[in-house]
PDB file with SEQRES, HELIX, SHEET and CRYST1 records, atoms N, CA, C and O in Angstrom:
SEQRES   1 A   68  UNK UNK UNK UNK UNK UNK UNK UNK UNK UNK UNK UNK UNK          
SEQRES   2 A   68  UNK UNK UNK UNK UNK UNK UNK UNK UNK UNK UNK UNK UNK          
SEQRES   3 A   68  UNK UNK UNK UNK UNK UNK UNK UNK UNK UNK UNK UNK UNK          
SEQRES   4 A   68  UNK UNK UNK UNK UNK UNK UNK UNK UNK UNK UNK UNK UNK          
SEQRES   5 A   68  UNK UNK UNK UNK UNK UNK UNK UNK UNK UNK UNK UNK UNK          
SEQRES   6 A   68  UNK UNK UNK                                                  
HELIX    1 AA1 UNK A   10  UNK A   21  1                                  12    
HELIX    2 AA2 UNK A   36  UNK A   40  3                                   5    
HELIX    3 AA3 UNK A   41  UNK A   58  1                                  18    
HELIX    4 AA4 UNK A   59  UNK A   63  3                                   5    
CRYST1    1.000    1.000    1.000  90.00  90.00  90.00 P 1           1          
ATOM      1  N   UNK A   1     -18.650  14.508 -43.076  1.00  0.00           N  
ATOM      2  CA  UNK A   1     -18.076  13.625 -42.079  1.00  0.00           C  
ATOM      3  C   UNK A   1     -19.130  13.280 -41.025  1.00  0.00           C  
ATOM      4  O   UNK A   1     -19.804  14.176 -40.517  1.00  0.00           O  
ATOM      5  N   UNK A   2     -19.245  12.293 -40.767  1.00  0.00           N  
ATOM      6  CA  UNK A   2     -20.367  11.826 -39.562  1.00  0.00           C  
ATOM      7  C   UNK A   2     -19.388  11.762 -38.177  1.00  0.00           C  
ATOM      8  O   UNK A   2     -18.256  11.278 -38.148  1.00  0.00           O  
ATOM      9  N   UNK A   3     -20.126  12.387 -37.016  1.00  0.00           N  
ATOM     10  CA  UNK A   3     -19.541  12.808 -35.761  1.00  0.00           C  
ATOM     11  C   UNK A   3     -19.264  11.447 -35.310  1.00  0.00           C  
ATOM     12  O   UNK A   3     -19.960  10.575 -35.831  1.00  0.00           O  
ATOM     13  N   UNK A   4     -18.309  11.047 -34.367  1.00  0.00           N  
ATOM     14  CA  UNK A   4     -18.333  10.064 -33.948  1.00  0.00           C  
ATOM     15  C   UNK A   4     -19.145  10.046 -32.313  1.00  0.00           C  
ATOM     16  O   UNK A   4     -19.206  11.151 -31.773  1.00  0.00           O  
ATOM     17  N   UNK A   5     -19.682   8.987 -31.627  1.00  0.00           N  
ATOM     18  CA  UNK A   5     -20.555   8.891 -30.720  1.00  0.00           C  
ATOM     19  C   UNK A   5     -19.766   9.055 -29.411  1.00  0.00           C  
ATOM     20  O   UNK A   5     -18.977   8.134 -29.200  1.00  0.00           O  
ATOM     21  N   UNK A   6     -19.812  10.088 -28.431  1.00  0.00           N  
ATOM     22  CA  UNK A   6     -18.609   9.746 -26.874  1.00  0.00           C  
ATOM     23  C   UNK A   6     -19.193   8.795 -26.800  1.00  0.00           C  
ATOM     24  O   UNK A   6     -20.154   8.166 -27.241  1.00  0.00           O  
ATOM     25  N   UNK A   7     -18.074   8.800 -25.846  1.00  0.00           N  
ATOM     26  CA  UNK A   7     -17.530   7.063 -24.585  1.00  0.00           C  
ATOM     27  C   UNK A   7     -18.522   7.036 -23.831  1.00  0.00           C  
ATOM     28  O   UNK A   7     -19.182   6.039 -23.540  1.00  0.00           O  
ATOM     29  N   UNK A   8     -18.748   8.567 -23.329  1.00  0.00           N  
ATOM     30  CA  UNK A   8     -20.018   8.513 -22.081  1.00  0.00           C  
ATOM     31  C   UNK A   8     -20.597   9.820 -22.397  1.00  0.00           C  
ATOM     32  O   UNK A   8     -19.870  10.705 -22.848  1.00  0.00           O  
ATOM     33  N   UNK A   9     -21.890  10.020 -22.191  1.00  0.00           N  
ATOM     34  CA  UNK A   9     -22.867  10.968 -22.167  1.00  0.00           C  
ATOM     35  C   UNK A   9     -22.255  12.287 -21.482  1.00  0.00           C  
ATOM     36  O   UNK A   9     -21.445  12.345 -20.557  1.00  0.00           O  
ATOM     37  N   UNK A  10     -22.913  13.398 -22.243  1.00  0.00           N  
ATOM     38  CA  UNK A  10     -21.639  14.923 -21.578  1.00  0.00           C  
ATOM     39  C   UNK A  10     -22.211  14.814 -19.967  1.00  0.00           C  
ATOM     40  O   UNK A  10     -21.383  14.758 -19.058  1.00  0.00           O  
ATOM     41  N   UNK A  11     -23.468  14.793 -19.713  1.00  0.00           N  
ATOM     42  CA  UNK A  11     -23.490  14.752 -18.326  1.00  0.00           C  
ATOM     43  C   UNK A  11     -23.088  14.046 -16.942  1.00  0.00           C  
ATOM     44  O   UNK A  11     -22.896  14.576 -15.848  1.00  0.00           O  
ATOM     45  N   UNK A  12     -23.027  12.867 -17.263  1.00  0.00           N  
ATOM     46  CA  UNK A  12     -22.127  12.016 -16.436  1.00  0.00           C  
ATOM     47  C   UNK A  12     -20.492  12.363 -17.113  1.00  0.00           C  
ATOM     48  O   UNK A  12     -19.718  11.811 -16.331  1.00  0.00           O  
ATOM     49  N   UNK A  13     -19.865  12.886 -17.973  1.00  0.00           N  
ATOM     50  CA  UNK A  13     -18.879  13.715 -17.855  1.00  0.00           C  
ATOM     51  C   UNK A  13     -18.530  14.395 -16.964  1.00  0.00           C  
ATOM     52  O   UNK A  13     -17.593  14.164 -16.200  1.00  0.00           O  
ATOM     53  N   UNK A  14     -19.539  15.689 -16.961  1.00  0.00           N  
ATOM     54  CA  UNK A  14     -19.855  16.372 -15.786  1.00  0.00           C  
ATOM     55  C   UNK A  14     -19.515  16.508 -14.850  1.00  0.00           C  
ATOM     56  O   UNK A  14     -18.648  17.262 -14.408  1.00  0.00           O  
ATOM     57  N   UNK A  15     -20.613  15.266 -14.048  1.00  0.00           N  
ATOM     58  CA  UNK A  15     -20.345  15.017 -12.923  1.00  0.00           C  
ATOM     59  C   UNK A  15     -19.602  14.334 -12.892  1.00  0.00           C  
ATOM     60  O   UNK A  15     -20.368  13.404 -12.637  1.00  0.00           O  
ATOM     61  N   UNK A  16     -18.275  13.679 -12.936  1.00  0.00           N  
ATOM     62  CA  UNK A  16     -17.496  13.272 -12.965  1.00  0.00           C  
ATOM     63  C   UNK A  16     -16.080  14.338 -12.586  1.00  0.00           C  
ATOM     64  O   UNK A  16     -15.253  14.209 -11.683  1.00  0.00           O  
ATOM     65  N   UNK A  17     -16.175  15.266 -13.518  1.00  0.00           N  
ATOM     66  CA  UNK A  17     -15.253  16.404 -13.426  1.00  0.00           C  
ATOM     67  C   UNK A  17     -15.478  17.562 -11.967  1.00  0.00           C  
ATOM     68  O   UNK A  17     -14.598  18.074 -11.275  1.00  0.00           O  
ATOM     69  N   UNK A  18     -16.602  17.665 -11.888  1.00  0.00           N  
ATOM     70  CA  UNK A  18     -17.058  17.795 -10.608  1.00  0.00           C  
ATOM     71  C   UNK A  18     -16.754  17.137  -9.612  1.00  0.00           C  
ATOM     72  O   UNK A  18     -16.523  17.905  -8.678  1.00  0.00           O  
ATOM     73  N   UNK A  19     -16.636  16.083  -9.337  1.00  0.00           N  
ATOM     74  CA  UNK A  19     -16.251  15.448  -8.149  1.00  0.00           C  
ATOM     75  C   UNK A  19     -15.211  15.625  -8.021  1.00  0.00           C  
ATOM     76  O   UNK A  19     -14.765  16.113  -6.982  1.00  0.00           O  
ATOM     77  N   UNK A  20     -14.464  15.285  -9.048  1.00  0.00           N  
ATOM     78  CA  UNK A  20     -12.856  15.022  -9.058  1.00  0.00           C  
ATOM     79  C   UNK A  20     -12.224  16.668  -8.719  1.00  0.00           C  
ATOM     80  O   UNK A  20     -11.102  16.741  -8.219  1.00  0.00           O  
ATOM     81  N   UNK A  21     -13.048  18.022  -9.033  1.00  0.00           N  
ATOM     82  CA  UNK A  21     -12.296  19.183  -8.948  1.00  0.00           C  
ATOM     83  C   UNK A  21     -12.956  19.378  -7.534  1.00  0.00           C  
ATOM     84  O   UNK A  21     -12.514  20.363  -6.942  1.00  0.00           O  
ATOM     85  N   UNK A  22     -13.674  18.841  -7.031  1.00  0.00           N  
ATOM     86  CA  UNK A  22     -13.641  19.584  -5.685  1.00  0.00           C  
ATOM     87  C   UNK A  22     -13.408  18.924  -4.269  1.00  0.00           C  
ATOM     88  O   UNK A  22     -13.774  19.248  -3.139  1.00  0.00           O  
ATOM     89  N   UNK A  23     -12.446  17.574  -4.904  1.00  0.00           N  
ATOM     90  CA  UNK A  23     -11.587  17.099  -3.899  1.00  0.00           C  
ATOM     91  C   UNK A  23     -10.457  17.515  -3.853  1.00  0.00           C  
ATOM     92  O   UNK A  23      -9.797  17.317  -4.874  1.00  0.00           O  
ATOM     93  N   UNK A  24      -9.792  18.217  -2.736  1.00  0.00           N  
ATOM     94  CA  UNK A  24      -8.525  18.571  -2.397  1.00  0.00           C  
ATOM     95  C   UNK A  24      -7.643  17.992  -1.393  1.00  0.00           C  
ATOM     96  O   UNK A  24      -7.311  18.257  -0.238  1.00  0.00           O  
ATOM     97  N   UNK A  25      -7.245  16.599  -2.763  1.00  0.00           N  
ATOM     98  CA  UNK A  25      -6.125  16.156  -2.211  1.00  0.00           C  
ATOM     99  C   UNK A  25      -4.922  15.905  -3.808  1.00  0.00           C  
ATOM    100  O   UNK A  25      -5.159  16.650  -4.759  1.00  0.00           O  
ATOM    101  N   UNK A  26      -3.941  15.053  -3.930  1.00  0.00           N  
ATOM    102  CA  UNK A  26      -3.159  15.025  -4.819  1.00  0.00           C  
ATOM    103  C   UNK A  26      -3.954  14.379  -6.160  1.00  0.00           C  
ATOM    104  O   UNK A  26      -4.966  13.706  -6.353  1.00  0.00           O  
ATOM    105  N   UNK A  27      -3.110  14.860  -6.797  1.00  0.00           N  
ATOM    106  CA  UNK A  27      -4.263  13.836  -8.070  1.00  0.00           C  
ATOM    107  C   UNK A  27      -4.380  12.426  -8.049  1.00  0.00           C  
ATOM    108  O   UNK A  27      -5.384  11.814  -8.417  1.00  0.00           O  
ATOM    109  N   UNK A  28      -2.953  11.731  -7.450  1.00  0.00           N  
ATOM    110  CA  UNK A  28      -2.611  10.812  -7.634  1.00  0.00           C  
ATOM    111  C   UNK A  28      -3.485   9.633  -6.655  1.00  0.00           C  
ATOM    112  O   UNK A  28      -3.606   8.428  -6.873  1.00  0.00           O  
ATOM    113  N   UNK A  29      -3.958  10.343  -5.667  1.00  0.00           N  
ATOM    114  CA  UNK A  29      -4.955  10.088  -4.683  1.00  0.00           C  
ATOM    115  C   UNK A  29      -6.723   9.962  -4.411  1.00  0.00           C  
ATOM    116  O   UNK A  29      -7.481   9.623  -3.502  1.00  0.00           O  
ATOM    117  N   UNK A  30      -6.811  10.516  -5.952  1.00  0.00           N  
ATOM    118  CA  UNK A  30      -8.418  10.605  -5.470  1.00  0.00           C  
ATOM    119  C   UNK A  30      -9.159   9.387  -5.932  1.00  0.00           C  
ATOM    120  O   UNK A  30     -10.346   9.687  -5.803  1.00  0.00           O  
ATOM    121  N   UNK A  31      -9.104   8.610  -6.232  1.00  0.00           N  
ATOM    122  CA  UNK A  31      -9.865   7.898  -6.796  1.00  0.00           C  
ATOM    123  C   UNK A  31      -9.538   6.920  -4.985  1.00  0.00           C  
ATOM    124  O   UNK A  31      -8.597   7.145  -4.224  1.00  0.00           O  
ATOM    125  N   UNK A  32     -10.828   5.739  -4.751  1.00  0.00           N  
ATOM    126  CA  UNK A  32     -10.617   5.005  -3.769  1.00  0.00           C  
ATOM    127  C   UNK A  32      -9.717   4.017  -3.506  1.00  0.00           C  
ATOM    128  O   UNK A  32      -9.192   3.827  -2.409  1.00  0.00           O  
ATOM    129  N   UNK A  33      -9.464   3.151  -4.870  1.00  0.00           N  
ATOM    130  CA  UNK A  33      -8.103   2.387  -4.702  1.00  0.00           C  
ATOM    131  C   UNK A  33      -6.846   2.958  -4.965  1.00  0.00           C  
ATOM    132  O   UNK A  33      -5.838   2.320  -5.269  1.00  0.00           O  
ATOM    133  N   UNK A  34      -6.933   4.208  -4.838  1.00  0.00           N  
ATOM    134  CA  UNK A  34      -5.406   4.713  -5.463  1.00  0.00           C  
ATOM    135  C   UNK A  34      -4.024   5.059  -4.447  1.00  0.00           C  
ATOM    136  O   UNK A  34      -2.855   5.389  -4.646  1.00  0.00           O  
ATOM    137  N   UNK A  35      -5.076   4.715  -3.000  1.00  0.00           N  
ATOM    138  CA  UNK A  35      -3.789   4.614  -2.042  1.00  0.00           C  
ATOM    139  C   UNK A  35      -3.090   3.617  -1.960  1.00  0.00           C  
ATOM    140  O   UNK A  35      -1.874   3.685  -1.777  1.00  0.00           O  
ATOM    141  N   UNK A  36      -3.837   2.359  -2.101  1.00  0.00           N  
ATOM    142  CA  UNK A  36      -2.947   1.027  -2.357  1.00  0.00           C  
ATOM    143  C   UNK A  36      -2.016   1.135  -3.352  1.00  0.00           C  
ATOM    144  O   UNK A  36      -0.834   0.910  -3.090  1.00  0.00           O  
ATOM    145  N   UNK A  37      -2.428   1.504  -4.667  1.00  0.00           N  
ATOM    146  CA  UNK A  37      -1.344   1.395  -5.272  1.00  0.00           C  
ATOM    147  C   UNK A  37      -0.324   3.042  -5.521  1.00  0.00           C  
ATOM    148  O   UNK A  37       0.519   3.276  -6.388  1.00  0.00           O  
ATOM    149  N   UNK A  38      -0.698   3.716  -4.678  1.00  0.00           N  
ATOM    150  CA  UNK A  38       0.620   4.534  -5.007  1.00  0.00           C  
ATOM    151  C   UNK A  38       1.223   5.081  -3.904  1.00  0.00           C  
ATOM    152  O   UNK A  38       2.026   6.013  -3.856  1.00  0.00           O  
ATOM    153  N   UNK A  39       0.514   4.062  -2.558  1.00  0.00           N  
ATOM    154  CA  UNK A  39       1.508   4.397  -1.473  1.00  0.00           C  
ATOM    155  C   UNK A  39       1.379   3.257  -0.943  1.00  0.00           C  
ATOM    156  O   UNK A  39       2.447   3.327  -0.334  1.00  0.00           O  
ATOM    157  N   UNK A  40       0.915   2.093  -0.603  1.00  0.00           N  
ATOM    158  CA  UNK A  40       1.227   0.636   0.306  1.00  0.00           C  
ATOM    159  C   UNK A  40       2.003   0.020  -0.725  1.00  0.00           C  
ATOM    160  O   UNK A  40       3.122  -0.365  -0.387  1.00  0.00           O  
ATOM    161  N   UNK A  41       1.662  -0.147  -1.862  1.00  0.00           N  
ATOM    162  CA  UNK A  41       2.937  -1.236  -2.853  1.00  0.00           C  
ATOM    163  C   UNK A  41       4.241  -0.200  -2.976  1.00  0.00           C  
ATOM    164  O   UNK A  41       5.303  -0.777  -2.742  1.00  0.00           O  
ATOM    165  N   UNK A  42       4.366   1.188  -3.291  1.00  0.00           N  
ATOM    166  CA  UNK A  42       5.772   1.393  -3.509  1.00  0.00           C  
ATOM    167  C   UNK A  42       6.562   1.096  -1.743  1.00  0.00           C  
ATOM    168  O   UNK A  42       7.689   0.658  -1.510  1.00  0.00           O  
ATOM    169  N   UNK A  43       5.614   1.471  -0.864  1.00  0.00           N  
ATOM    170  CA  UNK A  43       6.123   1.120   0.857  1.00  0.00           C  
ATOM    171  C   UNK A  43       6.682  -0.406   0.979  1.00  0.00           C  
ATOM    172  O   UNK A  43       7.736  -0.764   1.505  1.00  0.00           O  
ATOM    173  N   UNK A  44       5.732  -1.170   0.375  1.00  0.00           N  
ATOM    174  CA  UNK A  44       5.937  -2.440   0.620  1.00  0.00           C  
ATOM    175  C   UNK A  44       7.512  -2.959   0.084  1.00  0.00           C  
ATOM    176  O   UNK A  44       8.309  -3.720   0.633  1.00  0.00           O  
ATOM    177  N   UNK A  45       7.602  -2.190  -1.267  1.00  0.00           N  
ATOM    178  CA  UNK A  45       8.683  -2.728  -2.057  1.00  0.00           C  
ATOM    179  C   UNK A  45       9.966  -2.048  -1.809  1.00  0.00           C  
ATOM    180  O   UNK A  45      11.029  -2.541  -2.185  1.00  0.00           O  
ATOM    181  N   UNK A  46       9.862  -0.524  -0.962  1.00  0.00           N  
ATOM    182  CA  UNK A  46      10.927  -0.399  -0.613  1.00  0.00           C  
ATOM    183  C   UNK A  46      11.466  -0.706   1.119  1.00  0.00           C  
ATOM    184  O   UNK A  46      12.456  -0.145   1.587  1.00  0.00           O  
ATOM    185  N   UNK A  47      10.608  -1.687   1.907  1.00  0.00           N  
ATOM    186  CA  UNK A  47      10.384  -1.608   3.057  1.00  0.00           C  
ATOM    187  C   UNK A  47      11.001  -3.672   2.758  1.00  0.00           C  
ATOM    188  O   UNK A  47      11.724  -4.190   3.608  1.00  0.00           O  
ATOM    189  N   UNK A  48      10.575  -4.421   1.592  1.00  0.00           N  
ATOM    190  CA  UNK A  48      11.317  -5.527   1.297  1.00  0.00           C  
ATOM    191  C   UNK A  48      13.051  -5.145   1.027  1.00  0.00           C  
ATOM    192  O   UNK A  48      13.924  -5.502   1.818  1.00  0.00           O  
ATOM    193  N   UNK A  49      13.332  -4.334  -0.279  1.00  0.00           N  
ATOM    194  CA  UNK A  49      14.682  -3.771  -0.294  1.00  0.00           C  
ATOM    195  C   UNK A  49      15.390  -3.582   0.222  1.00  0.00           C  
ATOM    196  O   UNK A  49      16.420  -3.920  -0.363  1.00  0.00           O  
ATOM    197  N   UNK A  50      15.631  -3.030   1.453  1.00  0.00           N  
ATOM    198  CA  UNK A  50      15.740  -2.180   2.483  1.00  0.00           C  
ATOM    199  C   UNK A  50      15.998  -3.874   3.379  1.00  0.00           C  
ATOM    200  O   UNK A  50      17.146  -3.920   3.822  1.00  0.00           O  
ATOM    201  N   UNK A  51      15.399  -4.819   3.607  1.00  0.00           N  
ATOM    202  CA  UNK A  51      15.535  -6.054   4.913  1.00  0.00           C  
ATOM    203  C   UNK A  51      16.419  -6.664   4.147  1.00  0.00           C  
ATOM    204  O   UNK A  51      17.351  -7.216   4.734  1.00  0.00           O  
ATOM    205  N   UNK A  52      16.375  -6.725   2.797  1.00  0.00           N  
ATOM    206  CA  UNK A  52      17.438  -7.646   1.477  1.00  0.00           C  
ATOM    207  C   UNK A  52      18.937  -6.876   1.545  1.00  0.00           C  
ATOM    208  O   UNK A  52      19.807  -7.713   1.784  1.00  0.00           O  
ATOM    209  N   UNK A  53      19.396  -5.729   1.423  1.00  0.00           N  
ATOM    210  CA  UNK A  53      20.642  -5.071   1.341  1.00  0.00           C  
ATOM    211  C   UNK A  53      20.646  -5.461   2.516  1.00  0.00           C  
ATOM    212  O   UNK A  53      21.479  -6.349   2.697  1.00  0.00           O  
ATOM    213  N   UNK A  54      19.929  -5.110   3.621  1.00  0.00           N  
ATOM    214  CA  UNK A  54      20.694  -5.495   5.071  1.00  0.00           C  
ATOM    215  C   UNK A  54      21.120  -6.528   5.228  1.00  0.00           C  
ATOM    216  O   UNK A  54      22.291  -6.700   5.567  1.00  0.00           O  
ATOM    217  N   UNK A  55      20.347  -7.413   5.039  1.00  0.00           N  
ATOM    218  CA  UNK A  55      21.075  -8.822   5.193  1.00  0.00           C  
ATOM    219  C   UNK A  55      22.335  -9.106   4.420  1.00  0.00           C  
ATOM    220  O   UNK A  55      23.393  -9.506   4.906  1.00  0.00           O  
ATOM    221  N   UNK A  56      22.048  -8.808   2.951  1.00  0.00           N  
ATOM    222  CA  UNK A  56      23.139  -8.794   2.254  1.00  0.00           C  
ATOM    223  C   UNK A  56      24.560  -8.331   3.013  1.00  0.00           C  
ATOM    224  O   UNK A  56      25.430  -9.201   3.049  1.00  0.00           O  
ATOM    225  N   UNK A  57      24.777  -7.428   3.438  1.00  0.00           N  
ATOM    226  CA  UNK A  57      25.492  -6.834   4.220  1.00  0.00           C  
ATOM    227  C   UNK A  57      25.987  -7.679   5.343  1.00  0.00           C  
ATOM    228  O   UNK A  57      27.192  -7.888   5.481  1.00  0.00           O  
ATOM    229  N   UNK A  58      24.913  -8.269   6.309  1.00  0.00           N  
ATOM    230  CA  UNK A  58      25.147  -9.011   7.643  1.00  0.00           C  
ATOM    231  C   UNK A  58      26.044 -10.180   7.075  1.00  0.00           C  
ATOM    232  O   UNK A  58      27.159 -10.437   7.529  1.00  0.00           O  
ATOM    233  N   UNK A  59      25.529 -10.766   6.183  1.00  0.00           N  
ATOM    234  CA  UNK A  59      26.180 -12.060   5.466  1.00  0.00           C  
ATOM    235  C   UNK A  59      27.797 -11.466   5.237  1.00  0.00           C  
ATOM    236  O   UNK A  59      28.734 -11.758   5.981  1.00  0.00           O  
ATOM    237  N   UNK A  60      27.873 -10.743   4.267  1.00  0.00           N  
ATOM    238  CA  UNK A  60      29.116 -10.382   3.776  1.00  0.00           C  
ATOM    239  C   UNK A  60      30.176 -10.108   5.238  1.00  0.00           C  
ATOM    240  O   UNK A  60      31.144 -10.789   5.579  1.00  0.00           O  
ATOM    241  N   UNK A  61      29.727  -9.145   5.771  1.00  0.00           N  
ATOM    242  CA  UNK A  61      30.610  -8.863   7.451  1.00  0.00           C  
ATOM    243  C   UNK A  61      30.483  -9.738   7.699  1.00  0.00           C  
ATOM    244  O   UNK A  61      31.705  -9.601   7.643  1.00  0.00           O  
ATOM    245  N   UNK A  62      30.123 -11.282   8.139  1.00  0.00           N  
ATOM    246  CA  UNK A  62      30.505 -12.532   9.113  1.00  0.00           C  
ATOM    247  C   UNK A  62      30.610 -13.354   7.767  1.00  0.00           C  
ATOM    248  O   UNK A  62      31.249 -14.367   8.053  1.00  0.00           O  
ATOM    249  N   UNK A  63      30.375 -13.370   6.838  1.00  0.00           N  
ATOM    250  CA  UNK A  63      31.277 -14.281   6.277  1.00  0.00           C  
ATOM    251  C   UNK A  63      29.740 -15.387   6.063  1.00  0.00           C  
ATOM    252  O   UNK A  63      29.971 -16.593   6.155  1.00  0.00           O  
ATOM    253  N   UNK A  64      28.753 -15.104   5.882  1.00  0.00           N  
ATOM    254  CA  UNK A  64      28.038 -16.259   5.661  1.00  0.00           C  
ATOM    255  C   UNK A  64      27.647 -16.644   4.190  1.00  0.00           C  
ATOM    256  O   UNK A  64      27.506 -15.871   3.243  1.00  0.00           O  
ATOM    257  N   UNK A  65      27.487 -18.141   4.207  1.00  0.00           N  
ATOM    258  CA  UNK A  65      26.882 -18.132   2.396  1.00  0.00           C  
ATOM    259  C   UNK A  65      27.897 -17.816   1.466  1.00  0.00           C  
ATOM    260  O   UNK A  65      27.776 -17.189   0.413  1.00  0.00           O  
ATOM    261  N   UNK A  66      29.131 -18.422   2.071  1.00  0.00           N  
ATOM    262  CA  UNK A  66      30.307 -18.094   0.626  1.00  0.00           C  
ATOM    263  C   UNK A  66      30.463 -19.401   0.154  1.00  0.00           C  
ATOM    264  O   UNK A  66      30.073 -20.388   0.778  1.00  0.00           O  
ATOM    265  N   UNK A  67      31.058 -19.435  -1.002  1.00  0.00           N  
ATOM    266  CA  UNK A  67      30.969 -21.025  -1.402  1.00  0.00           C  
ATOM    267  C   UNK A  67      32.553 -20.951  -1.514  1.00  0.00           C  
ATOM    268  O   UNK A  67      33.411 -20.068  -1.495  1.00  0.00           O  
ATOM    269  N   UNK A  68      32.498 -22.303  -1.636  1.00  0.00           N  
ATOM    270  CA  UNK A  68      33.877 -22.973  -1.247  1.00  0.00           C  
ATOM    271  C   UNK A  68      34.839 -22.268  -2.609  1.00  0.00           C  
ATOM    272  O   UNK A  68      36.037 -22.529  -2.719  1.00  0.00           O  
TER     273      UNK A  68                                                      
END                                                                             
């Protein structure tokens, strides 16, 4: 059987695994763009939700936006 070739060289492996184990924060967090997407977009989308039911609500109690 002929070995197949890695993705990336074991040493930049390495260091890679290195960096990543001796930051202590969540996993979900370490990389640099990973606060945008796993804490400003889920904020954003439940911080839209959240102004939509309300209104929904305001409408329904006074009666707005009903059709004939």
């Amino acid at each position: 059987m002929s070995d197949e070739a890695p993705f990336r060289p074991r040493e930049q492996l390495i260091e890679k695994q290195r960096l990543f184990q001796s930051i202590h924060k969540h996993t979900h967090l370490k990389g640099p763009v990973d606060k945008l997407t796993s804490v400003a977009i889920p904020l954003a989308l439940a911080g839209s939700c959240l102004f939509l039911i309300g209104r929904g609500i305001y409408n329904m109690s006074h009666g707005i936006g009903k059709k004939e």
